[in-house]
C-alpha positions as CSV (number, residue, x, y, z in Angstrom):
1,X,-45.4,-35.8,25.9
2,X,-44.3,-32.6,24.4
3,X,-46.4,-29.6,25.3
4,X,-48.6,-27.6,22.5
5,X,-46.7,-25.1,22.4
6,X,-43.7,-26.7,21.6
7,X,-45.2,-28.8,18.9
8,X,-46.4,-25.0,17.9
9,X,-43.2,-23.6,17.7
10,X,-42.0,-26.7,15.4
11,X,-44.3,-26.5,13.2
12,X,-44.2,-23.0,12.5
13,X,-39.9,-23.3,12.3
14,X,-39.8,-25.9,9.6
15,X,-39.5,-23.2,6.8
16,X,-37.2,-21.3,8.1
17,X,-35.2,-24.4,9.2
18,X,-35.7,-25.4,5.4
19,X,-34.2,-22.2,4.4
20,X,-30.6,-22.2,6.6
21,X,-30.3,-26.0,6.2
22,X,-28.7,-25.3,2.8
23,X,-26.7,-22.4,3.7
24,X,-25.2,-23.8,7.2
25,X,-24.0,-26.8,5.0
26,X,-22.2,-24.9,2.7
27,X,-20.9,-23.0,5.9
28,X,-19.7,-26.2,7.0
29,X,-18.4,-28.0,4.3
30,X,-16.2,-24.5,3.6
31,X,-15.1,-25.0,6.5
32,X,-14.6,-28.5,6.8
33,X,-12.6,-28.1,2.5
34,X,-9.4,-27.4,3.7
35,X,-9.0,-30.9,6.1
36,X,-10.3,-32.9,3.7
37,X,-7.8,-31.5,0.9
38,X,-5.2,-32.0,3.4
39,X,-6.3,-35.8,3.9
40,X,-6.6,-36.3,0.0
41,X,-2.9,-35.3,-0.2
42,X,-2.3,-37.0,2.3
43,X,-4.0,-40.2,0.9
44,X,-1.8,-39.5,-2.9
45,X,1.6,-39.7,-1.5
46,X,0.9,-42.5,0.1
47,X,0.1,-44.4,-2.8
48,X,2.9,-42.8,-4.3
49,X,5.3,-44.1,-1.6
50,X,3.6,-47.6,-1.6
51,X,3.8,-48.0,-5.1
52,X,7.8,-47.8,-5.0
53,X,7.7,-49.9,-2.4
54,X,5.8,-52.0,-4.4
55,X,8.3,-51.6,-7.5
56,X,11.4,-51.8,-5.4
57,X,10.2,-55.2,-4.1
58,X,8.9,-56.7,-7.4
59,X,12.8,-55.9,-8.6
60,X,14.2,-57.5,-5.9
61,X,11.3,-60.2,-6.4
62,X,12.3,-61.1,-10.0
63,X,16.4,-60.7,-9.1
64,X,15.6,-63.4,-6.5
65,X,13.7,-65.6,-9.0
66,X,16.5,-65.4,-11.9
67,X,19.2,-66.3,-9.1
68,X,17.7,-69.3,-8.3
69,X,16.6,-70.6,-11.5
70,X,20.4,-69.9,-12.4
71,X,21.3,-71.9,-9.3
72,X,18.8,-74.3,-9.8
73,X,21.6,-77.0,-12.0
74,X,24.5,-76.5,-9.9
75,X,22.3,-77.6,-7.2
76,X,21.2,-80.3,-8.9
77,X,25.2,-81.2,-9.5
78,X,26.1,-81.0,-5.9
79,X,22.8,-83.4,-4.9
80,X,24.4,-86.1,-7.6
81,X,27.8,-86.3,-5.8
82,X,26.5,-86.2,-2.3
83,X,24.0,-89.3,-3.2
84,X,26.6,-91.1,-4.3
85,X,28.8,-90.2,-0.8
86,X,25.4,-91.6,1.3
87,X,25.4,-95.3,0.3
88,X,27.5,-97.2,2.7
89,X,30.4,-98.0,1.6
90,X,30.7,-95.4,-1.1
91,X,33.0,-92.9,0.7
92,X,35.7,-95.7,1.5
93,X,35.6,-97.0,-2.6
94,X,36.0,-93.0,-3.8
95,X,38.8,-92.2,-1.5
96,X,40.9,-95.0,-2.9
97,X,40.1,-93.6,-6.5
98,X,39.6,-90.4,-8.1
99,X,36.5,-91.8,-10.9
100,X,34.1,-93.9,-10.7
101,X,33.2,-96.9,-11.4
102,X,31.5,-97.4,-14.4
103,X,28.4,-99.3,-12.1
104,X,28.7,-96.2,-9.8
105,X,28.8,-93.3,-12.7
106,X,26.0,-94.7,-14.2
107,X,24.1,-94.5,-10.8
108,X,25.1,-91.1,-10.2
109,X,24.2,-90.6,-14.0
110,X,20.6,-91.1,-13.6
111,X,20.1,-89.7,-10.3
112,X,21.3,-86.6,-11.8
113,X,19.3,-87.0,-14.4
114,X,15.8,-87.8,-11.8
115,X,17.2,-84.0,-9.9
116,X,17.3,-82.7,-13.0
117,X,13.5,-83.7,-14.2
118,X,12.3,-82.4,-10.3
119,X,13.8,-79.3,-10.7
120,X,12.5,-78.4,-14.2
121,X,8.9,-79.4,-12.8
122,X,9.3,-77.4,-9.7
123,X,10.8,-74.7,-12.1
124,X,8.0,-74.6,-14.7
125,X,5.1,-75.0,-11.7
126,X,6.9,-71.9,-10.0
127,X,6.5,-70.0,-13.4
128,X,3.1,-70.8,-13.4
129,X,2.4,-69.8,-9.9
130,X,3.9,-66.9,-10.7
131,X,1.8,-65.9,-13.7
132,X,-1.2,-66.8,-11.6
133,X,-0.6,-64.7,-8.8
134,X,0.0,-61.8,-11.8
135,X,-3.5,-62.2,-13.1
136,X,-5.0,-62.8,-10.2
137,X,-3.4,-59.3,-8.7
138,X,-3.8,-57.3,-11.7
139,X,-7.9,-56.8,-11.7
140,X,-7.9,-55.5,-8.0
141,X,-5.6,-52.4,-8.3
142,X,-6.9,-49.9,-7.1
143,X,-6.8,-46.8,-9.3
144,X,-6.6,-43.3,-7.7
């Protein structure tokens, strides 16, 4: 229970409470100005570092992309002629010869050509991955 004259001595110090409230906040936030600056820079050139970061990586991003779409068919090229090495028998027949035969070209023929269709679907889908991970990061940067 607080005593009477405590509640007294409350009462009567609310105004001038009410009066230095103001004034000691001021007091403190000058005092506090200088840190807080300090963070804010702090806070800017780290954006500034993370966003070449970000840019640097987004080169070596799209660098990484264009190498493997150009690698993408030569890929496909190599896949024909080892197919044609896995069915039994096929490595004896094309060490006696340096061509196929006609039966055999035609298989490797349209393999190539299934590798081929794969790749251009996994191609386009990657695109549109890609474009969808672009839209879907673009709205949530943050701004400073």
């Amino acid at each position: 229970m607080v005593s009477r004259a405590k509640e007294l001595a409350r009462v009567a110090g609310r105004p001038v409470v009410a009066k230095l409230r103001p004034r000691i906040e001021n007091i403190a936030l000058d005092r506090i100005r200088p840190e807080l600056d300090a963070v804010h820079a702090d806070i800017a050139a780290l954006r500034g570092d993370v966003e070449r970061a970000t840019q640097e990586l987004d080169g070596h991003v799209k660098w990484l992309y264009d190498e493997q779409r150009r690698l993408a068919p030569h890929l496909a090229a190599l896949e024909a002629r080892v197919a044609a090495f896995e069915r039994p028998g096929a490595a004896a027949q094309l060490a006696g010869k340096l061509e196929y035969a006609p039966d055999e070209a035609d298989e490797v023929r349209a393999e190539h050509a299934r590798i081929r269709a794969r790749l251009a679907a996994i191609s386009k889908y990657e695109e549109r991955l890609a474009r969808l991970e672009e839209g879907f990061a673009a709205p949530r940067e943050v701004t400073g």
